[in-house]
N, C-alpha and C positions, 0 to 999 in steps of 0.2 A: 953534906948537903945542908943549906941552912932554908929555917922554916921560918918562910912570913908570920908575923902577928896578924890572927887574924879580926882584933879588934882594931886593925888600923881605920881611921875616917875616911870616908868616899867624900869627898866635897861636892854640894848638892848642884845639879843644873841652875842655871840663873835664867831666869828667865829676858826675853829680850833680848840677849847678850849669844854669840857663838861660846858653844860649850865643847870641849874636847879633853878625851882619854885618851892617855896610849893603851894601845894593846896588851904589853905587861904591866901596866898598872890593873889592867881589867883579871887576866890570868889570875897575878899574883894574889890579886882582893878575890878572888872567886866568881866568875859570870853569874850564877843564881844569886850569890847576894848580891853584887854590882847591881843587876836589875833589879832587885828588891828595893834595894833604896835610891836608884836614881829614877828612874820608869814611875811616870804617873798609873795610878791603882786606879784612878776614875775614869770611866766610859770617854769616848770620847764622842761628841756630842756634833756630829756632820751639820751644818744650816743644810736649811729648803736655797737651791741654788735657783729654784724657777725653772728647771727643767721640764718641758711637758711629758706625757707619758709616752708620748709618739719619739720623741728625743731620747729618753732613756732609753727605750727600745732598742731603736737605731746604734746606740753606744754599747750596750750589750752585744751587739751582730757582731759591731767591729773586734772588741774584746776576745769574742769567740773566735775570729776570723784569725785575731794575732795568735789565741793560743796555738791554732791547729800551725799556724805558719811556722811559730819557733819551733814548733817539736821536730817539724820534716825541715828545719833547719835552711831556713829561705830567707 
C-alpha cells in the first residue's frame, strides 16, 4: 500500500474564478485538513436584504412547511 505525503500543497480557491477538486485528491490530502486550508475561517457576514419582519415570518412558515413535507416524503 503506498502512503501519500502528507505535506503535499492544496492549491488555494481563487476567487472569482470556478474552483474544483476531485474527490481523491480531497481523500488523499485528508477532508479536515482539505477544509483547514481551503474553507474560509471568517464569519460569513449575510447583508440586510430589506426583508420586513412580517416577510421573514412568512419564509420561516414556508421553511417549516418544507421540513415537515420532506420528512413524510411528499
Amino acid at each position: 500500500m503506498k502512503i501519500e505525503n502528507q505535506a503535499e500543497s492544496i492549491p488555494p480557491l481563487k476567487s472569482g474564478r470556478l474552483n474544483s477538486y476531485s474527490p481523491a485528491d480531497i481523500k488523499r490530502r485528508g477532508v479536515e485538513r482539505f477544509l483547514d486550508e481551503v474553507c474560509e475561517t471568517d464569519p460569513v457576514n449575510i447583508p440586510d436584504l430589506g426583508f420586513t419582519a412580517e416577510e421573514n415570518q412568512r419564509m420561516d412558515v414556508i421553511i417549516q412547511l418544507e421540513k415537515v413535507t420532506s420528512k413524510n416524503g411528499l
